[in-house]
DSSP file (Angstrom, degrees, kcal/mol; ACC not computed):
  #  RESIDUE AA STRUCTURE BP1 BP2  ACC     N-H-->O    O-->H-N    N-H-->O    O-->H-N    TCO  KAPPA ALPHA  PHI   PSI    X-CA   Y-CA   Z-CA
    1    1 A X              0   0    0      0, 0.0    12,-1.6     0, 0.0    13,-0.5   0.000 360.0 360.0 360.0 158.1   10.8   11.5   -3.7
    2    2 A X  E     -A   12   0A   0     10,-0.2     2,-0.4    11,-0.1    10,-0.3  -0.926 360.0-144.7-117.5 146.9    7.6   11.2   -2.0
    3    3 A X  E     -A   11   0A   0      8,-3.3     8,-0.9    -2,-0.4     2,-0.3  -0.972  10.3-142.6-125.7 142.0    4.2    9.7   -2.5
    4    4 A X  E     -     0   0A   0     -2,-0.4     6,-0.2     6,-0.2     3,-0.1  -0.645  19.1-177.3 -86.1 134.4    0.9   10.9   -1.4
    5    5 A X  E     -     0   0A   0      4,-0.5    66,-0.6     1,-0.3    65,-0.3   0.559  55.6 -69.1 -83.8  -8.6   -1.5    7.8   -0.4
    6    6 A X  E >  S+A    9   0A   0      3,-0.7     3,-2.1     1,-0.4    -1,-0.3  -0.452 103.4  12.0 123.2 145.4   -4.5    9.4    0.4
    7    7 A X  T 3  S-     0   0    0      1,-0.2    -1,-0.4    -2,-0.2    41,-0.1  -0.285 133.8 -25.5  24.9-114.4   -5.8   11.7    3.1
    8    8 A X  T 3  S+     0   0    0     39,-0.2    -1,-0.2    -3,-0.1     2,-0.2  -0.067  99.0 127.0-146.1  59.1   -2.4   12.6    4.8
    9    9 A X  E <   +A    6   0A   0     -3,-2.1    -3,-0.7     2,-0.0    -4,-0.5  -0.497  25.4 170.9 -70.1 145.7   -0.3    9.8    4.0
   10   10 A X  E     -     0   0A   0     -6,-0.2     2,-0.3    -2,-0.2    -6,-0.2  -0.887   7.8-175.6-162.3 156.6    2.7   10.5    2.6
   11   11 A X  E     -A    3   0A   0     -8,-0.9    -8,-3.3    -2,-0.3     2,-0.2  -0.962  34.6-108.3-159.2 127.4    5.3    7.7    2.2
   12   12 A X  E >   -A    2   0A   0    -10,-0.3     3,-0.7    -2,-0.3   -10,-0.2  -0.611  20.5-139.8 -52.7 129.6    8.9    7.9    1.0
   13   13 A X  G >  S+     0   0    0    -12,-1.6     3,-3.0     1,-0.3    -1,-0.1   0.861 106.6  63.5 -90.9 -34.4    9.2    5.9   -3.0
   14   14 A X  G 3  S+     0   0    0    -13,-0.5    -1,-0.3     1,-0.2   -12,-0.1   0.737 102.8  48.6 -73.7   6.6   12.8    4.4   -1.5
   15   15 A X  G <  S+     0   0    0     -3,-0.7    44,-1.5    43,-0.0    -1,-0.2   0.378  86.5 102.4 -54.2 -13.4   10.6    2.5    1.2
   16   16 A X  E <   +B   58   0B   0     -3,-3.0    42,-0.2     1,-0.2     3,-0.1  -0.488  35.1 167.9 -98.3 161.2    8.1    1.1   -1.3
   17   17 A X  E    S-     0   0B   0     40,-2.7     2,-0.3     1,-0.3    -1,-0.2   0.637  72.9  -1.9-107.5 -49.8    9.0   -2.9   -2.0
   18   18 A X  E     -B   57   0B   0     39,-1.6    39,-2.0     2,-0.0     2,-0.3  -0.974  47.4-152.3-170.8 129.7    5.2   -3.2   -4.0
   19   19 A X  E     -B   56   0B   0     -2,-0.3     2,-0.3    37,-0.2    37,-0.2  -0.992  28.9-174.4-122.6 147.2    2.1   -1.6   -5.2
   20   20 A X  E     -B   55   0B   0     35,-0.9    35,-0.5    -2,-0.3    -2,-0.0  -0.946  29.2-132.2-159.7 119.3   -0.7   -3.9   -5.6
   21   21 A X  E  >  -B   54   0B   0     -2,-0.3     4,-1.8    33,-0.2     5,-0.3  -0.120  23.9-149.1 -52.0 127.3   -4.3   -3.8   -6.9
   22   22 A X  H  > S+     0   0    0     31,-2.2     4,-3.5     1,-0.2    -1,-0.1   0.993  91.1  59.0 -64.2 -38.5   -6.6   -5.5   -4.2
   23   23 A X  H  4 S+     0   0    0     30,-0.2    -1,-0.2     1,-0.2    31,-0.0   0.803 110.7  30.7 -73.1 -19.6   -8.7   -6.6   -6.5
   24   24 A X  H >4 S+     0   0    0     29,-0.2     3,-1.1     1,-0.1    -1,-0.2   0.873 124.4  40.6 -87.3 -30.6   -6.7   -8.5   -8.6
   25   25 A X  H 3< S+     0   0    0     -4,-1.8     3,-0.4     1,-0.2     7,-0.2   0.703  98.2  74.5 -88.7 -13.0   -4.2   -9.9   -6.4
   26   26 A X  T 3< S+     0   0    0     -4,-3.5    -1,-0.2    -5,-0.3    -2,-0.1   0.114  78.8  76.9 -64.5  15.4   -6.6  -10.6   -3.4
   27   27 A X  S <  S+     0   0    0     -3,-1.1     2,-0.4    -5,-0.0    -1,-0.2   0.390  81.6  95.3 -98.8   1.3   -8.1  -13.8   -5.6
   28   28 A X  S  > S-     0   0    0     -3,-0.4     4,-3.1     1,-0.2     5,-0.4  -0.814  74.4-149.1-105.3 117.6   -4.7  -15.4   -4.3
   29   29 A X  H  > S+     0   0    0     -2,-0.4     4,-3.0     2,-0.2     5,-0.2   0.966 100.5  57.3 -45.9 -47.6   -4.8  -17.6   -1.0
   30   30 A X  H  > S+     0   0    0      1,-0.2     4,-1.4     2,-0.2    -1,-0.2   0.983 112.6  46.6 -52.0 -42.1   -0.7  -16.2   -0.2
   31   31 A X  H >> S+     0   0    0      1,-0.2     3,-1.6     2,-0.2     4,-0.6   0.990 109.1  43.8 -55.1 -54.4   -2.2  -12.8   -0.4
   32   32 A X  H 3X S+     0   0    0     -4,-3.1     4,-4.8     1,-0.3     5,-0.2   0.995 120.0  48.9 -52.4 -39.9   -5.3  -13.0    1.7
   33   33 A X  H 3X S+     0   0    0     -4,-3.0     4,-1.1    -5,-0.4    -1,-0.3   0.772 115.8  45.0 -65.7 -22.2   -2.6  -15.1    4.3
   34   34 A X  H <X S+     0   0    0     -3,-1.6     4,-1.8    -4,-1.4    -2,-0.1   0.847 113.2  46.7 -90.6 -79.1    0.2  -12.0    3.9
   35   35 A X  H  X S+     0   0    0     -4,-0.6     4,-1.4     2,-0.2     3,-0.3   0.682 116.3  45.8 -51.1 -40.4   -2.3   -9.3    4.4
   36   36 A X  H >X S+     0   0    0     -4,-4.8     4,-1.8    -5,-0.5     3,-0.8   0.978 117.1  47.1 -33.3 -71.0   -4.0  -11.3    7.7
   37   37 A X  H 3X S+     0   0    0     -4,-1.1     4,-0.9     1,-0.3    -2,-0.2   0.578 107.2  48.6 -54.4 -16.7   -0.9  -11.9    8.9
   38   38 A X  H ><>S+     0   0    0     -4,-1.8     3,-1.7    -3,-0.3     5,-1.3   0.979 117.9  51.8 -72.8 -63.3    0.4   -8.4    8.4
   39   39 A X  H X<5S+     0   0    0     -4,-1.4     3,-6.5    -3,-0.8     5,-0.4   0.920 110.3  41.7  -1.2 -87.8   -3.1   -7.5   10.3
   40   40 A X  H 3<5S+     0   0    0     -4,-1.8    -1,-0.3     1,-0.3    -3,-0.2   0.641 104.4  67.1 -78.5  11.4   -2.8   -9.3   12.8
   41   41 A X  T <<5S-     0   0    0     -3,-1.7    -1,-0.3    -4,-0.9    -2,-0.3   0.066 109.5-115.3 -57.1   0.1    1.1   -8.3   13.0
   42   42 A X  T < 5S+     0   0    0     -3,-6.5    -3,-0.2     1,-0.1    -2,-0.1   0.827  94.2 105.9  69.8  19.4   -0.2   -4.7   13.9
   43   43 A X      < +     0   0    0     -5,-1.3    23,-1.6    -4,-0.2     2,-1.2   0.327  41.6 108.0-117.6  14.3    1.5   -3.5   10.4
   44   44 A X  E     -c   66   0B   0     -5,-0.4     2,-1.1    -6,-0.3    23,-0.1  -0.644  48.5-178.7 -95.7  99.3   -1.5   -3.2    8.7
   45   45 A X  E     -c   67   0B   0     21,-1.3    23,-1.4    -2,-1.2     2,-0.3  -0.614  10.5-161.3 -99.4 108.2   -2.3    1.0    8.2
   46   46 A X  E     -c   68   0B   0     -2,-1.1    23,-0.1    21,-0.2    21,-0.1  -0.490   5.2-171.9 -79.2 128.5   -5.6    1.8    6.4
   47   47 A X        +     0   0    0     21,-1.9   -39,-0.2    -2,-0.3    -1,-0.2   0.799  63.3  43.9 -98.3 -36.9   -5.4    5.5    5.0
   48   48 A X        -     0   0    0     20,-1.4     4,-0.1     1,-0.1    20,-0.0  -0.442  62.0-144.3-102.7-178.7   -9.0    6.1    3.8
   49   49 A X  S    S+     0   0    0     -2,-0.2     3,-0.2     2,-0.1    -1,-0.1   0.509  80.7 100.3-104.1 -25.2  -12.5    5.3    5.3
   50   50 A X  S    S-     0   0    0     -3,-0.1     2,-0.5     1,-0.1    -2,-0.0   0.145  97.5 -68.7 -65.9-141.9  -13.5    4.7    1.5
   51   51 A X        -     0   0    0     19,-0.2    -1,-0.1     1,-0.1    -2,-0.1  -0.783  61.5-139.7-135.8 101.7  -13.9    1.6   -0.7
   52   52 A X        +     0   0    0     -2,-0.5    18,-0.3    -3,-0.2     3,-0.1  -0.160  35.5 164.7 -80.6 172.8  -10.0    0.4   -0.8
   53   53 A X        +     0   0    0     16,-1.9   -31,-2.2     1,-0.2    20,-0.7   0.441  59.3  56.7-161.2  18.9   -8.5   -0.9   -4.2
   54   54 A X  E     -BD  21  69B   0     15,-1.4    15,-0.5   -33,-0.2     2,-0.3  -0.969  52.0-167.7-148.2 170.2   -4.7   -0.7   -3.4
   55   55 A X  E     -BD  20  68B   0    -35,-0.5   -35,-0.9    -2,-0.3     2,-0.7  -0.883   6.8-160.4-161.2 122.4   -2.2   -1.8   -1.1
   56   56 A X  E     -BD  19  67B   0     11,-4.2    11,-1.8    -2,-0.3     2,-0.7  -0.888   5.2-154.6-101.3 119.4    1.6   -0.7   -0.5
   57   57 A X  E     +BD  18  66B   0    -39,-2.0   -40,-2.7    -2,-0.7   -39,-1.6  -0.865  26.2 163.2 -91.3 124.5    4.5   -2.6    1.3
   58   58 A X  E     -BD  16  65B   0      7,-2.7     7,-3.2    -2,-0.7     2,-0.6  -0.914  33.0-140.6-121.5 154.1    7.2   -0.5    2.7
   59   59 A X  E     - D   0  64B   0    -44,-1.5     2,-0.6    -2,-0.2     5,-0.3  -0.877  19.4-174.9-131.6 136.5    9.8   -0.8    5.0
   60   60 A X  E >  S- D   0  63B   0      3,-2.3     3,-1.9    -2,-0.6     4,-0.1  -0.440  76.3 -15.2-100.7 107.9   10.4    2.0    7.2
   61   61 A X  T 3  S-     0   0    0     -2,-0.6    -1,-0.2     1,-0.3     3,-0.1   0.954 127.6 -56.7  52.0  42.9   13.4    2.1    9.7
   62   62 A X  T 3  S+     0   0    0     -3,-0.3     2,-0.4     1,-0.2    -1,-0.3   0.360 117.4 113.0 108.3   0.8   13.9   -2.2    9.0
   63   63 A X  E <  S- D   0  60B   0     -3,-1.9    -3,-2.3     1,-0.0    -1,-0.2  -0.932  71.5-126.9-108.1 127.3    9.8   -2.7   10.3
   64   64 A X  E     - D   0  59B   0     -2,-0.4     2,-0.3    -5,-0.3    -5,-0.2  -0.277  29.8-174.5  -6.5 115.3    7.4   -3.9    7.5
   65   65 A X  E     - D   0  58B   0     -7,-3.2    -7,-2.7    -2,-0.1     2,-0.2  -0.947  12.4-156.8-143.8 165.7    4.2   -1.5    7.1
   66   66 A X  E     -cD  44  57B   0    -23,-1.6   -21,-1.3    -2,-0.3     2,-0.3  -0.749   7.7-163.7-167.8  97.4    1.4   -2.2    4.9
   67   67 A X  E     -cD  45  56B   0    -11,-1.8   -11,-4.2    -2,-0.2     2,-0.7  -0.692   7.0-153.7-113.5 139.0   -0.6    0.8    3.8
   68   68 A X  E     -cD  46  55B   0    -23,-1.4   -21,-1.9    -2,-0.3   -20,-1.4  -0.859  22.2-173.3 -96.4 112.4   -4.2    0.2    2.3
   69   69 A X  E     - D   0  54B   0     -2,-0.7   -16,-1.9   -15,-0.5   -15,-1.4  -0.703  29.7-147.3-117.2 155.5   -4.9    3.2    0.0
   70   70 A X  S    S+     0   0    0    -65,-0.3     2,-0.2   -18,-0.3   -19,-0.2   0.480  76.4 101.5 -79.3  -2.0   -8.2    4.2   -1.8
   71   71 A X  S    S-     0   0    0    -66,-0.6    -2,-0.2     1,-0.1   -18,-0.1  -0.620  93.8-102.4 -90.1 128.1   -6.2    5.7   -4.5
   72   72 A X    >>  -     0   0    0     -2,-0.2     3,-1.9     1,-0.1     4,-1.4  -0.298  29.7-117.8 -66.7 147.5   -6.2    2.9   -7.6
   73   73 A X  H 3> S+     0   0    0    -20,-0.7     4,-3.1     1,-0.3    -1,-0.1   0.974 117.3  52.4 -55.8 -64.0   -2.4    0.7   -7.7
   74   74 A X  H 3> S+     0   0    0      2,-0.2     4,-0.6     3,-0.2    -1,-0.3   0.603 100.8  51.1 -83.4  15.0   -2.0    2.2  -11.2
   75   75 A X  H X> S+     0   0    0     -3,-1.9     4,-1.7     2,-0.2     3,-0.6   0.860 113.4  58.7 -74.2 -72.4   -2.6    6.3  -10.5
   76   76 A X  H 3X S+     0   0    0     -4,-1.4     4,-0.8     1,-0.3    -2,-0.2   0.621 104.5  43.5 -31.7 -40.9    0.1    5.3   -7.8
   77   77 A X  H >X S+     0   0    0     -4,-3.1     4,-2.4     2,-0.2     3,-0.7   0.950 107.4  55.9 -84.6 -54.3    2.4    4.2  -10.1
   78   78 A X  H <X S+     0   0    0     -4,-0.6     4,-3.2    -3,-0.6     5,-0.4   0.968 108.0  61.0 -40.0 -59.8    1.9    7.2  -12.7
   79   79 A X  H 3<>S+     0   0    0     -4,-1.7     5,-1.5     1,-0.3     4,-0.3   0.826 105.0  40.7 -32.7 -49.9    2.8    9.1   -9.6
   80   80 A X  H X<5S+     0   0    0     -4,-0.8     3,-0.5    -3,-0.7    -1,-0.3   0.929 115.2  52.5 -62.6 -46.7    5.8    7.7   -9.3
   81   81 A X  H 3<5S+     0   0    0     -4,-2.4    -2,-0.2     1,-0.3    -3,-0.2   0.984 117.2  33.2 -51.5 -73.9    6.6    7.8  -12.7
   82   82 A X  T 3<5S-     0   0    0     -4,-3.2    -1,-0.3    -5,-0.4    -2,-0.2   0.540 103.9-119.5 -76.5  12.0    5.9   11.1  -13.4
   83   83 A X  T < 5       0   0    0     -3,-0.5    -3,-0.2    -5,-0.4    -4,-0.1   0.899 360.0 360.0  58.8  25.1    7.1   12.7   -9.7
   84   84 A X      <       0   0    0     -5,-1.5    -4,-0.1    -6,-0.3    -5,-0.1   0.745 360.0 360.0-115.1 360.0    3.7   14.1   -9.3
């Protein structure tokens, strides 16, 4: 199955490791320290220009990607849920 991130992202659900609300889980030093270091690892993809509030780790072909979506952590997961 697939899930849409926003604009026209699309991401395979057997890639996903984690979905994660920015706002709650960005209050955490390891996060702010994964998500630089993902940055400045070049693995960091932003899918919208808008206000973000979610964040997916995948891993695609063995590489670590880390997609910032505008779409909230729990729509995503109702997505999944229901295959829509």
């Amino acid at each position: 199955m697939y899930l849409h991130l926003g604009e026209k992202t699309v991401i395979r659900t057997e890639e996903i490791i984690g979905i994660f609300d920015l706002d709650n889980t960005t209050l955490s030093k390891h996060t702010r320290n994964f998500l630089a270091e993902s940055e400045k690892n070049g693995e960091v993809i932003n899918v919208s220009f808008e206000l973000p509030k979610s964040f997916i780790v995948c891993v695609e072909n063995e590489k670590k990607k880390v997609y910032i979506s505008q779409i909230a952590a729990s729509t995503l997961y109702k997505r999944i849920r229901t295959g829509k």
